[in-house]
MDAnalysis code that builds the backbone (N, CA, C; Angstrom):
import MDAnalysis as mda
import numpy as np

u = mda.Universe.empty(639, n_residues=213, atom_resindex=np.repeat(np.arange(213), 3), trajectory=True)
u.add_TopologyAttr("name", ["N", "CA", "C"] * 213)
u.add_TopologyAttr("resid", np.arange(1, 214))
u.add_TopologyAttr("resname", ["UNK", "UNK", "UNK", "UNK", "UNK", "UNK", "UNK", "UNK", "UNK", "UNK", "UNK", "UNK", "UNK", "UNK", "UNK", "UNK", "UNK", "UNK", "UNK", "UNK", "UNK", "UNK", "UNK", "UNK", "UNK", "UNK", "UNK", "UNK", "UNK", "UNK", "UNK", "UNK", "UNK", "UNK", "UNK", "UNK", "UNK", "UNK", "UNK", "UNK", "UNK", "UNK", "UNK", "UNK", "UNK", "UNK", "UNK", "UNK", "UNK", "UNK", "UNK", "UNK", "UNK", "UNK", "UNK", "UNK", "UNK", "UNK", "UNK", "UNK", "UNK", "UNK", "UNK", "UNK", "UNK", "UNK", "UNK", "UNK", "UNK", "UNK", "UNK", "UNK", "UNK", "UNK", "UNK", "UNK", "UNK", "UNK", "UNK", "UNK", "UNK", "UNK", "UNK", "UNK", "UNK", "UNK", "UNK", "UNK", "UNK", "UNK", "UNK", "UNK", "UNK", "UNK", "UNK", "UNK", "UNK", "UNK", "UNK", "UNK", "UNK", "UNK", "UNK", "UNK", "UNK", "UNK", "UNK", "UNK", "UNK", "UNK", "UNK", "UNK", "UNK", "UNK", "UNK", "UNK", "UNK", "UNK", "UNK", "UNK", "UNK", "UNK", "UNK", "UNK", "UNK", "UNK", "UNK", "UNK", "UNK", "UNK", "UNK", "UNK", "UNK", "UNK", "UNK", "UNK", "UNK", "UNK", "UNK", "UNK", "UNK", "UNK", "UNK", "UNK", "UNK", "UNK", "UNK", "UNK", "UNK", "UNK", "UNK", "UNK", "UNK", "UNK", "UNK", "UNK", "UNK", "UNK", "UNK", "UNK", "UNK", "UNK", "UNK", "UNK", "UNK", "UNK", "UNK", "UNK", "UNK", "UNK", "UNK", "UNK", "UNK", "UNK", "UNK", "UNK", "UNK", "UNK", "UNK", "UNK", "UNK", "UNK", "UNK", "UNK", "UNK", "UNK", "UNK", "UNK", "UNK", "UNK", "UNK", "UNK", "UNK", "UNK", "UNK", "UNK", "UNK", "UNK", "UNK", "UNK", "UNK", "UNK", "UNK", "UNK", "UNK", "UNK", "UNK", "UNK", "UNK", "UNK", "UNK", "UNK", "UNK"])
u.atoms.positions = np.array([
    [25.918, 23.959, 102.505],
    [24.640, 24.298, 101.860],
    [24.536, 25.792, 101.592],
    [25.079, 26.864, 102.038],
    [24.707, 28.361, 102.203],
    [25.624, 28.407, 101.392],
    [26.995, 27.914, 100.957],
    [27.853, 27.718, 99.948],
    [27.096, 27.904, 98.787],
    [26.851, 27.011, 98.629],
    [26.232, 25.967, 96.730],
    [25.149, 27.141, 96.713],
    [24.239, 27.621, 97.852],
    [23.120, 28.947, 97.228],
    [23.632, 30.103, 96.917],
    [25.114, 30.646, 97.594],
    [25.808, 31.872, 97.165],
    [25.946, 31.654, 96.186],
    [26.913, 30.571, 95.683],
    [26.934, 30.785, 94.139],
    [26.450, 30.277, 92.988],
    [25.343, 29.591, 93.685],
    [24.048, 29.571, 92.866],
    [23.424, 30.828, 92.316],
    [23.205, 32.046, 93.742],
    [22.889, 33.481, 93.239],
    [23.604, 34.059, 92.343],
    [24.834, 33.774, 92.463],
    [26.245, 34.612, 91.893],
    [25.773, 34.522, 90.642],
    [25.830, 32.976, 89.791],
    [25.674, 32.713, 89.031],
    [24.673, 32.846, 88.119],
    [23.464, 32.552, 88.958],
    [22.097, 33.641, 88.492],
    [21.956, 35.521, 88.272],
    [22.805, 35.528, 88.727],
    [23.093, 37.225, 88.426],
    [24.047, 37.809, 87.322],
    [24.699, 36.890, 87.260],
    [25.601, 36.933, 85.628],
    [24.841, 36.497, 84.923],
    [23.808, 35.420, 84.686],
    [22.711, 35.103, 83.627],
    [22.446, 36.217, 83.302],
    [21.880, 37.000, 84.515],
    [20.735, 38.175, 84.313],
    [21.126, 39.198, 83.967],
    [22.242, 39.608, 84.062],
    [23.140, 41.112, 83.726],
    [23.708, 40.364, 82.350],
    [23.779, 39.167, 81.712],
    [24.186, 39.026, 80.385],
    [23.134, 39.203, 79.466],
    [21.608, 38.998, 79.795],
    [20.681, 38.553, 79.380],
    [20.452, 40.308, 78.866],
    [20.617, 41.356, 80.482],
    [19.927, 42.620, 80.335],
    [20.833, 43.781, 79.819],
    [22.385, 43.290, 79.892],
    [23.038, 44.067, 79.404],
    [23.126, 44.553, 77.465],
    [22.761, 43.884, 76.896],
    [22.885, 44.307, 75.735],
    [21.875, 45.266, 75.217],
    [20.993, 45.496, 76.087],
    [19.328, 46.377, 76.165],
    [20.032, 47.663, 76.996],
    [20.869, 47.373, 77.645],
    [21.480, 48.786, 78.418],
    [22.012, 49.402, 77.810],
    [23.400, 48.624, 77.480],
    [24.661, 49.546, 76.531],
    [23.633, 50.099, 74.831],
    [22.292, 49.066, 74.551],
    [21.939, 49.871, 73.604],
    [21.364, 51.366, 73.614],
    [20.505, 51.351, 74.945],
    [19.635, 52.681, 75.196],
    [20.843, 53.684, 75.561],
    [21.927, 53.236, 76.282],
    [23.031, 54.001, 76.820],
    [23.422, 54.771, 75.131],
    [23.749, 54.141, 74.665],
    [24.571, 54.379, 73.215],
    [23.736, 55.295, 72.038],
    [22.319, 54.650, 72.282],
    [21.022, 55.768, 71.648],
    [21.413, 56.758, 72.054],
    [20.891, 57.055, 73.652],
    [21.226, 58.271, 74.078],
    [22.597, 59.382, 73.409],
    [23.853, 58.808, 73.544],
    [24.721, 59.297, 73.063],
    [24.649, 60.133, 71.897],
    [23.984, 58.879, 70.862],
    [24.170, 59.199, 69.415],
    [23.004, 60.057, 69.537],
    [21.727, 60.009, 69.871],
    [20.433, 61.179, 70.018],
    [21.127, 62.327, 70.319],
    [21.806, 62.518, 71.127],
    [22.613, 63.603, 71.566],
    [23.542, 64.254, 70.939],
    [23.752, 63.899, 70.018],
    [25.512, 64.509, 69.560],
    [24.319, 64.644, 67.924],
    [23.597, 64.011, 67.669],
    [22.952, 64.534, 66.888],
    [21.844, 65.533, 66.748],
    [21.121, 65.559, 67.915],
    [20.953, 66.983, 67.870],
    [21.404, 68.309, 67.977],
    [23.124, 67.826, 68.417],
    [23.785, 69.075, 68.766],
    [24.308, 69.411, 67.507],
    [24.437, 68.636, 66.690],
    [24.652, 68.672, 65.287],
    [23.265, 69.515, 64.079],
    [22.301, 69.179, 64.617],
    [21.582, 69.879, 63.913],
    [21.650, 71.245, 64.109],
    [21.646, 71.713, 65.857],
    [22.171, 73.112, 65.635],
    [22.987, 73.887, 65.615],
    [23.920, 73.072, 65.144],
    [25.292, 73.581, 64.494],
    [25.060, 73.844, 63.127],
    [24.456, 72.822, 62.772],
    [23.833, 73.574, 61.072],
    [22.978, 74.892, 61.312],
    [21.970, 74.400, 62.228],
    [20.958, 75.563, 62.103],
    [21.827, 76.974, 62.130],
    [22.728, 76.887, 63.084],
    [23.159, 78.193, 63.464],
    [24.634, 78.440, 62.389],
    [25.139, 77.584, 61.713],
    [26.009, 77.939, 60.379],
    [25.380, 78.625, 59.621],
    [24.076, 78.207, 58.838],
    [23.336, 78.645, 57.834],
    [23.075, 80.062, 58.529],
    [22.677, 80.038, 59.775],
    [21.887, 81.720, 59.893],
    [23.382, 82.707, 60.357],
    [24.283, 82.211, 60.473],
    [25.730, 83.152, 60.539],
    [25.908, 83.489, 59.113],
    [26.272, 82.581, 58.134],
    [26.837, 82.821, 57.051],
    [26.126, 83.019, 56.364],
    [24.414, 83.303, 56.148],
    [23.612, 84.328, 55.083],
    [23.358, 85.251, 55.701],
    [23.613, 85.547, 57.259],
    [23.577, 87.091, 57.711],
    [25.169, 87.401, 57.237],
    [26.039, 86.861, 57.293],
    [27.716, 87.362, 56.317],
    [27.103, 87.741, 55.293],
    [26.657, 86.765, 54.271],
    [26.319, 87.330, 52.787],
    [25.555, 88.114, 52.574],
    [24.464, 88.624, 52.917],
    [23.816, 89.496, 53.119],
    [24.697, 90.977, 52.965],
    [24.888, 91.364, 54.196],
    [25.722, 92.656, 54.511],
    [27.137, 92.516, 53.668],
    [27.908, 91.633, 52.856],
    [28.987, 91.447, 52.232],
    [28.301, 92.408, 50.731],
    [29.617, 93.367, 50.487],
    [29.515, 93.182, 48.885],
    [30.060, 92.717, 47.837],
    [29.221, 91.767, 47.707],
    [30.445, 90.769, 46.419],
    [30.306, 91.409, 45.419],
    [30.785, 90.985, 44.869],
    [30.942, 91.628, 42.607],
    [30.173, 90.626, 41.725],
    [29.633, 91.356, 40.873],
    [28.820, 90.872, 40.271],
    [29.338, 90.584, 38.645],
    [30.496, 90.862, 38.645],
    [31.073, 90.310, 37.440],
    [32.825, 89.802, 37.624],
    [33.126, 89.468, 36.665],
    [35.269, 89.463, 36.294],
    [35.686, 88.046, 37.859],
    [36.494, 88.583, 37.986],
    [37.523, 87.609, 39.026],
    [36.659, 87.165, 39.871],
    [35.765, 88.009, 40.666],
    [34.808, 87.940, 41.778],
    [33.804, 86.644, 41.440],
    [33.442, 86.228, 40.254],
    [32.967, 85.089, 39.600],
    [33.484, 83.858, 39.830],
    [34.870, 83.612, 40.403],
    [35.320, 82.330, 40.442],
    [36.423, 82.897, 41.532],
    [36.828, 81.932, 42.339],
    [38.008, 82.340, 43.724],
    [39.212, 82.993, 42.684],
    [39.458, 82.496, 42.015],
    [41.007, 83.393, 41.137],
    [41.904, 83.809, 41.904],
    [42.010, 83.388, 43.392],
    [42.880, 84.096, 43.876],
    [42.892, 85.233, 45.014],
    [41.285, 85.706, 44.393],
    [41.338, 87.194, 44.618],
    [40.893, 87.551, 46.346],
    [41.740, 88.258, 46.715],
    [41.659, 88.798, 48.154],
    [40.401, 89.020, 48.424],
    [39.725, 88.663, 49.290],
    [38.159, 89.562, 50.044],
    [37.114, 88.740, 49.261],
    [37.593, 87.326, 48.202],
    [36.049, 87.234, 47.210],
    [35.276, 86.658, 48.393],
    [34.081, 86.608, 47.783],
    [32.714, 86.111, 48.946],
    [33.130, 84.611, 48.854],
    [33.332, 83.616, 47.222],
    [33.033, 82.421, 47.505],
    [34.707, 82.174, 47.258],
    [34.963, 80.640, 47.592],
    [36.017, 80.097, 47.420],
    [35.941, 78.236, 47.407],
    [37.015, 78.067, 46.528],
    [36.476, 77.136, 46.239],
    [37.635, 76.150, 47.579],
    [38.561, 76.885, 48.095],
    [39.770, 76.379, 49.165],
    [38.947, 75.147, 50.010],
    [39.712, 74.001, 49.926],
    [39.586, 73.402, 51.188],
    [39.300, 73.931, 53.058],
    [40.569, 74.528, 53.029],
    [40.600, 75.612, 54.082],
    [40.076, 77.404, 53.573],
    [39.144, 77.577, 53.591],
    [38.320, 78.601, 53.054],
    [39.324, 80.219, 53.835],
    [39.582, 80.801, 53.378],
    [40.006, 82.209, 53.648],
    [39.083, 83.114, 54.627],
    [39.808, 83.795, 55.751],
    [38.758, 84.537, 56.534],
    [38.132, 85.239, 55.804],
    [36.603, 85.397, 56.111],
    [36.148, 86.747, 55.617],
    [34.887, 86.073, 53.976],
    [35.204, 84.831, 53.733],
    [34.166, 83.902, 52.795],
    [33.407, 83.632, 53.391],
    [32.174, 83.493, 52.601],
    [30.756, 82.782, 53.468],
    [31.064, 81.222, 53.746],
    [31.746, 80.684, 53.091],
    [31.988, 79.198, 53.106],
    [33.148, 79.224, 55.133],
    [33.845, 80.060, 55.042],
    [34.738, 80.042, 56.065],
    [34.029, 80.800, 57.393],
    [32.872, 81.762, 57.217],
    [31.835, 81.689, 57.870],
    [30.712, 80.726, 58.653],
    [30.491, 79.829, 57.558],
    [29.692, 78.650, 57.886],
    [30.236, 77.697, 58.648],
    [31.736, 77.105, 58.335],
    [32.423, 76.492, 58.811],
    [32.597, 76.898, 60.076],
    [33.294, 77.966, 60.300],
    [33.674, 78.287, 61.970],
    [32.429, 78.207, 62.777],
    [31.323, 78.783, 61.941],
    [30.013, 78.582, 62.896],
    [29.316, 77.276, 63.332],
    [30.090, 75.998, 62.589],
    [29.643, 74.612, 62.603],
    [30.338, 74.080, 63.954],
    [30.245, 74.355, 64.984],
    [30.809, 73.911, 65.733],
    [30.568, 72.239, 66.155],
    [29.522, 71.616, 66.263],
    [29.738, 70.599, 66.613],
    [29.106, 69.276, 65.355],
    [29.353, 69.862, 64.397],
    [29.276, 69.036, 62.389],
    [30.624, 69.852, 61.585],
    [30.830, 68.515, 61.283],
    [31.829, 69.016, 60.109],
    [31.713, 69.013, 58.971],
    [31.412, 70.665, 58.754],
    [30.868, 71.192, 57.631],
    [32.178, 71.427, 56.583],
    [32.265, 70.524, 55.651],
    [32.866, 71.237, 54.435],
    [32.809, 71.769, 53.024],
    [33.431, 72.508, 52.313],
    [33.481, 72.765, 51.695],
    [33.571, 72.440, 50.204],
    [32.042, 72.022, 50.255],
    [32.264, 71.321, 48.945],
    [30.274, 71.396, 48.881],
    [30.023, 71.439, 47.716],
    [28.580, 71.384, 46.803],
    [27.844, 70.039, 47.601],
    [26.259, 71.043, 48.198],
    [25.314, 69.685, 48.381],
    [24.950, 69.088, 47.625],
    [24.979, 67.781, 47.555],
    [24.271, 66.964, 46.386],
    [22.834, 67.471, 46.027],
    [22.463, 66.992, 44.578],
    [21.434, 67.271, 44.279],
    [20.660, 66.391, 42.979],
    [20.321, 65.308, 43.680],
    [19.979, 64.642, 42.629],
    [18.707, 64.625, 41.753],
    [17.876, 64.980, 42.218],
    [16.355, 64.759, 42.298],
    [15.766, 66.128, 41.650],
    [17.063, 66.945, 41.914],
    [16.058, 68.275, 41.192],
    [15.062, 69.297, 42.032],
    [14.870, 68.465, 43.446],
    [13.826, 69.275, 44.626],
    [15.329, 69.942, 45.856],
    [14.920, 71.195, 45.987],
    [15.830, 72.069, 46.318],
    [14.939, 72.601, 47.590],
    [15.517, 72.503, 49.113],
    [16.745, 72.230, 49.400],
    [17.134, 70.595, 48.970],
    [18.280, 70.397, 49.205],
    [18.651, 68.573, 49.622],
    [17.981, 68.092, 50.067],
    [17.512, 66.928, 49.380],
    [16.586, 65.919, 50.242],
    [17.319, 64.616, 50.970],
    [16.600, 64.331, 52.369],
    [17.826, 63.535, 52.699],
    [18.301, 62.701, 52.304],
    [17.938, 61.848, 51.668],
    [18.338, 60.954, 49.975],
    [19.877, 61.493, 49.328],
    [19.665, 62.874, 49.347],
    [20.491, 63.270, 48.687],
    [21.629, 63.095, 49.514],
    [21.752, 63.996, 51.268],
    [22.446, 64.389, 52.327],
    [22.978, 62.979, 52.694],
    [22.190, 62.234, 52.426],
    [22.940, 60.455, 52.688],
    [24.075, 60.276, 51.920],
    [24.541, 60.550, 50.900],
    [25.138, 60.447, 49.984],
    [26.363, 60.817, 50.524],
    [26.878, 61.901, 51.277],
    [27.668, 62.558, 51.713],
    [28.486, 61.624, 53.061],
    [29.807, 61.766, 52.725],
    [30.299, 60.811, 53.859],
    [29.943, 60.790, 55.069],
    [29.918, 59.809, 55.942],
    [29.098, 60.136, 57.073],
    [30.292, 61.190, 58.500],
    [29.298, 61.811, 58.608],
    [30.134, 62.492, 59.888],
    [30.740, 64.011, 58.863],
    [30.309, 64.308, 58.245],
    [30.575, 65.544, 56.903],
    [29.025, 66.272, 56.830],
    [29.433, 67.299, 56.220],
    [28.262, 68.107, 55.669],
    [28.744, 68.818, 54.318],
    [27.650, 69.708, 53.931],
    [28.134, 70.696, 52.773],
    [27.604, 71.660, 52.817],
    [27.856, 72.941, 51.823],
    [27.453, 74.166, 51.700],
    [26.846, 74.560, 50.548],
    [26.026, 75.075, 50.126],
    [25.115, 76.146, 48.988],
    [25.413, 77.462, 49.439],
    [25.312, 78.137, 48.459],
    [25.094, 79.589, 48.093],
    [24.369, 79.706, 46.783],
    [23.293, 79.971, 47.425],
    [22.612, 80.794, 45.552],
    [21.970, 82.086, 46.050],
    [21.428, 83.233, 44.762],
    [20.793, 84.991, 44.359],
    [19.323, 84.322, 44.247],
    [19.073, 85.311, 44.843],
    [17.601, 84.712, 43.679],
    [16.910, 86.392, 43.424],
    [16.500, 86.620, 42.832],
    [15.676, 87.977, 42.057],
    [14.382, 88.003, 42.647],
    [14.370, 89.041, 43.446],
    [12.439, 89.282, 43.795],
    [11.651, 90.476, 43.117],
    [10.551, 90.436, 42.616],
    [10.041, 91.746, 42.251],
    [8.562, 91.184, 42.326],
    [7.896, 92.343, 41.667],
    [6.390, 91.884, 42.343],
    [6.145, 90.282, 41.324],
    [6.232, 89.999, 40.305],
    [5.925, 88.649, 40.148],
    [5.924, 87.370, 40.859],
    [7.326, 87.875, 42.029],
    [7.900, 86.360, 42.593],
    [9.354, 85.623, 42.782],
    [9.942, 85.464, 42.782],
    [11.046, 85.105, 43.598],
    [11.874, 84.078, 42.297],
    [12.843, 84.677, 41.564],
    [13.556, 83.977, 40.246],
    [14.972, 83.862, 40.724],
    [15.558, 82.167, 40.700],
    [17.044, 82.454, 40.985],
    [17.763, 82.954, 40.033],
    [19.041, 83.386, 40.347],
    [19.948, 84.647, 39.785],
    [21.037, 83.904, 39.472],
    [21.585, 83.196, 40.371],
    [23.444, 83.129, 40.473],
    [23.270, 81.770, 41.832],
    [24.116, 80.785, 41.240],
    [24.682, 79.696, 42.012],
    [26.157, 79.837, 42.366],
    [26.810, 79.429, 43.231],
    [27.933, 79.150, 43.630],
    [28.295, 77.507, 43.379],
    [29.423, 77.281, 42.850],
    [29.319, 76.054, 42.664],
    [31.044, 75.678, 43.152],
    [31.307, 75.340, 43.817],
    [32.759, 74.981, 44.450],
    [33.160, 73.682, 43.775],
    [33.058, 72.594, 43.028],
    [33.255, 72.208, 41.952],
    [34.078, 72.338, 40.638],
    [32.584, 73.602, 40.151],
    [33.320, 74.433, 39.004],
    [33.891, 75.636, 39.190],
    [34.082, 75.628, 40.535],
    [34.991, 77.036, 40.726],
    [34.157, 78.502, 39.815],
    [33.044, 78.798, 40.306],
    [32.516, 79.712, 39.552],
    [31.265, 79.476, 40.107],
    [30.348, 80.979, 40.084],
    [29.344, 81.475, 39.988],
    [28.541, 81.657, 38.689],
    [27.346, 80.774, 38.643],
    [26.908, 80.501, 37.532],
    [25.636, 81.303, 37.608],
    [25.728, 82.393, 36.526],
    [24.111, 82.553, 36.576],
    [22.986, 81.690, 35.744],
    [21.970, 82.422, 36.044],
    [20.591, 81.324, 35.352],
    [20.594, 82.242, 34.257],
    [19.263, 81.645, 33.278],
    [19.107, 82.259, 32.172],
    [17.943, 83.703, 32.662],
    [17.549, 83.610, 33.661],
    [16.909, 84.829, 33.893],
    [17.744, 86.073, 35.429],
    [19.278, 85.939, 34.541],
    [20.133, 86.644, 35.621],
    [20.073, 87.632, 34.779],
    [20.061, 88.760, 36.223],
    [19.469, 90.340, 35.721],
    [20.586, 91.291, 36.092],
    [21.158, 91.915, 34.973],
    [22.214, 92.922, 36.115],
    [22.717, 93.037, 36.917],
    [21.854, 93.340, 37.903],
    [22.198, 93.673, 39.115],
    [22.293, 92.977, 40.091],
    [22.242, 91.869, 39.934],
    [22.512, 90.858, 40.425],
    [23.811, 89.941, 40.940],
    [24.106, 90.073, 42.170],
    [23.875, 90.306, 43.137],
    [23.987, 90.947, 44.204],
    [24.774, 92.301, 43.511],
    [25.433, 93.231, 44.327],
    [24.426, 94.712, 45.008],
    [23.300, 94.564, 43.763],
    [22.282, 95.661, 44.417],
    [21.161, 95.377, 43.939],
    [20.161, 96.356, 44.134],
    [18.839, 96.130, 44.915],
    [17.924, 96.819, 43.767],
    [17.113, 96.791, 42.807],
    [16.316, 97.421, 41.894],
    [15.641, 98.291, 42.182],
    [14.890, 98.908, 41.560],
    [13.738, 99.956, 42.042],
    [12.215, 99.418, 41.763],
    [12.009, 97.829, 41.039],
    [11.180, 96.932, 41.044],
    [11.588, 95.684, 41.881],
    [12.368, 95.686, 42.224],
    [12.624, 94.694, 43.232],
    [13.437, 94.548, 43.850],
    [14.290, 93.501, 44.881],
    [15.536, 93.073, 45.765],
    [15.975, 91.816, 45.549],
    [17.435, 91.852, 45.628],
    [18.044, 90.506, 45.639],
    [17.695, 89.793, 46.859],
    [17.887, 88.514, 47.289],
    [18.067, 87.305, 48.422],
    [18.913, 86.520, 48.185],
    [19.815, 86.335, 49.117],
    [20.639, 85.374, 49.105],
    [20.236, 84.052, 50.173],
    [20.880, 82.839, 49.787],
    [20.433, 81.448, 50.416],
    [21.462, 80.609, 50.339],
    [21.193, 80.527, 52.107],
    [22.130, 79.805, 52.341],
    [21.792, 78.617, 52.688],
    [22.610, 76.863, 52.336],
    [21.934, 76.066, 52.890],
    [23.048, 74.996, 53.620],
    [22.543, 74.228, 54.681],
    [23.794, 73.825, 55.005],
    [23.163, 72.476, 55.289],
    [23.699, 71.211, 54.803],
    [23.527, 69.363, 55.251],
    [24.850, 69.500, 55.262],
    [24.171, 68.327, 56.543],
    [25.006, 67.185, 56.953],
    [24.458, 65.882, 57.203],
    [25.580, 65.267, 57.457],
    [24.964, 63.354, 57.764],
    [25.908, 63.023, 58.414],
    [24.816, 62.976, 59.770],
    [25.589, 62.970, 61.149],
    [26.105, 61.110, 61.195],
    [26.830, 60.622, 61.722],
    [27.659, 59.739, 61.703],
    [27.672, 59.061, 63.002],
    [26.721, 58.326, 63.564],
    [26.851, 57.361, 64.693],
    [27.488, 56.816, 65.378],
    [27.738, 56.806, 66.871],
    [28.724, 56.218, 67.553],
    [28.825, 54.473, 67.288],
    [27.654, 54.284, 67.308],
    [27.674, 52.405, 67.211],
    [26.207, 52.275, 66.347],
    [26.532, 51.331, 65.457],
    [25.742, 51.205, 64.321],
    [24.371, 50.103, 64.895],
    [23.736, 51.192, 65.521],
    [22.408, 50.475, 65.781],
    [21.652, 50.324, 64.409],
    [20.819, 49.287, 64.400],
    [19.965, 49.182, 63.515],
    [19.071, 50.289, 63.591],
    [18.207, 50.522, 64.290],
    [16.913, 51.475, 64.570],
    [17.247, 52.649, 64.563],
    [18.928, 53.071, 64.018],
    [19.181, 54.668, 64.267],
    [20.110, 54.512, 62.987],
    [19.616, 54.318, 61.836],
    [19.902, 54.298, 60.328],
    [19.123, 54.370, 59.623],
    [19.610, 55.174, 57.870],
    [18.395, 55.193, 57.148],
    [19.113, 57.355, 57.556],
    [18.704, 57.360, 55.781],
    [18.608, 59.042, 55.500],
    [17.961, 59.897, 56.290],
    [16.267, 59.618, 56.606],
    [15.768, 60.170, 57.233],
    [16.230, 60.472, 58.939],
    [16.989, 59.610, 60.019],
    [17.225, 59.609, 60.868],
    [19.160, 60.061, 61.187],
    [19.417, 60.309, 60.063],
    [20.877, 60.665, 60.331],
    [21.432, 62.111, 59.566],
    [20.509, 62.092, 58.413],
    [20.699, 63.599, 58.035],
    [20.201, 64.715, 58.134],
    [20.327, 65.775, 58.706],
    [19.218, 67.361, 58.461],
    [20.513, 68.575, 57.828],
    [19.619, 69.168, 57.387],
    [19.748, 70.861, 56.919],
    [19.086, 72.129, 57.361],
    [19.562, 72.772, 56.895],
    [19.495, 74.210, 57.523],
    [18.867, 75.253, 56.491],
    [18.249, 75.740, 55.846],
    [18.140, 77.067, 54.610],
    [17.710, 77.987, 55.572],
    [18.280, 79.153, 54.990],
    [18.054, 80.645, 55.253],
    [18.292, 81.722, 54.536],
    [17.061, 82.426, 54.162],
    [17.336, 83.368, 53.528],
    [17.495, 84.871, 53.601],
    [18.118, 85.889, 53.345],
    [18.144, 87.120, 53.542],
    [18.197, 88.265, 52.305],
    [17.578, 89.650, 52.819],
    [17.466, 89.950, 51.371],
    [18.779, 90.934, 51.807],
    [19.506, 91.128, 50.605],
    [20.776, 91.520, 50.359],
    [21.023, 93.270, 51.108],
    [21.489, 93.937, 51.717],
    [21.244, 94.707, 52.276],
    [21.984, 95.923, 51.787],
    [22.847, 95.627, 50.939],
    [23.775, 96.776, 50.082],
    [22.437, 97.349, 48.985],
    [22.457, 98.379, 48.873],
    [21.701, 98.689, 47.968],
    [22.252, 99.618, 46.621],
])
């Protein structure tokens, strides 16, 4: 009789650990993925504010070779997979320590700037990307200047790009540079309740005003 109730219990306790285990390994596995994704966000946060304090104090050229990677030793942007020391793109990257930030154009579909996560979804999961744009300040207000576009291999200005842009500083106004950095962090185990743009992607913008004058 004390037999047949041992493993009567036995058996009632594997019910119960089958019943409660799939509620464990889920909160266990949340946790994980909560975790590695917030460490991911401030790996963006802190890419974006490394590599527009780089661009900032950098002096890039504002015209010829310096316009597109060409090659050229010391340029600010590049369009390299493996980005060259001393680029804001190879800046951002080393500073991404726990997202893998590459080198390549945030999506932008929608036209609303920064990336919306709509957009940052788009991007393979467990990846991020990089921006660089100028923008022109003077007392009117804040006009962009010059995009970076790793794509088209080139720095594109707008139709209201001014001279001096982006290498110095006016006597009506200052350049800013902006930096922005998504990603779409990539889940250990594909819970339902931890999917969806809003819960897997963030970004970073930061801006600085150009400090070469």
């Amino acid at each position: 009789m004390i037999r047949r109730r041992s493993h009567r219990r036995r058996g009632q306790s594997m019910v119960e650990f089958a019943m409660v285990a799939p509620v464990l390994f889920a909160v266990i596995f949340a946790g994980i993925d909560f975790g590695g994704y917030f460490a991911s966000r401030l790996s963006v946060e802190n890419a974006a504010r490394v590599a527009v304090r780089a661009a900032a104090v950098d002096v890039c050229p504002t015209s010829g070779v310096g316009f597109s990677s060409a090659g050229e030793p010391g340029a600010c942007w590049t369009k390299a997979t493996t980005p060259a020391a001393g680029t804001i793109e190879q800046v951002a990257i080393s500073a991404a320590a726990d997202a893998n930030i590459l080198n390549k154009d945030c999506p932008d579909s929608d036209s609303v700037w920064p990336p919306s996560a709509t957009d940052l979804a788009t991007l393979t999961p467990g990846t991020g990307c990089i921006s660089i744009a100028y923008f022109y300040v003077t007392a009117t207000g804040q006009s962009p200047c010059l995009t970076w576009s790793v794509t088209n291999d080139k720095m594109t200005p707008t139709a209201l790009y001014p001279a001096d842009c982006p290498i110095t500083a006016s006597a009506t106004g200052a350049d800013v540079v902006q930096v922005v950095i998504g990603y779409n962090y990539k889940p250990l185990v594909p819970i339902p309740w931890f999917q969806g743009a809003g819960l897997t992607t963030t970004s970073a913008e930061t801006q600085l005003v150009l400090e070469q004058g």
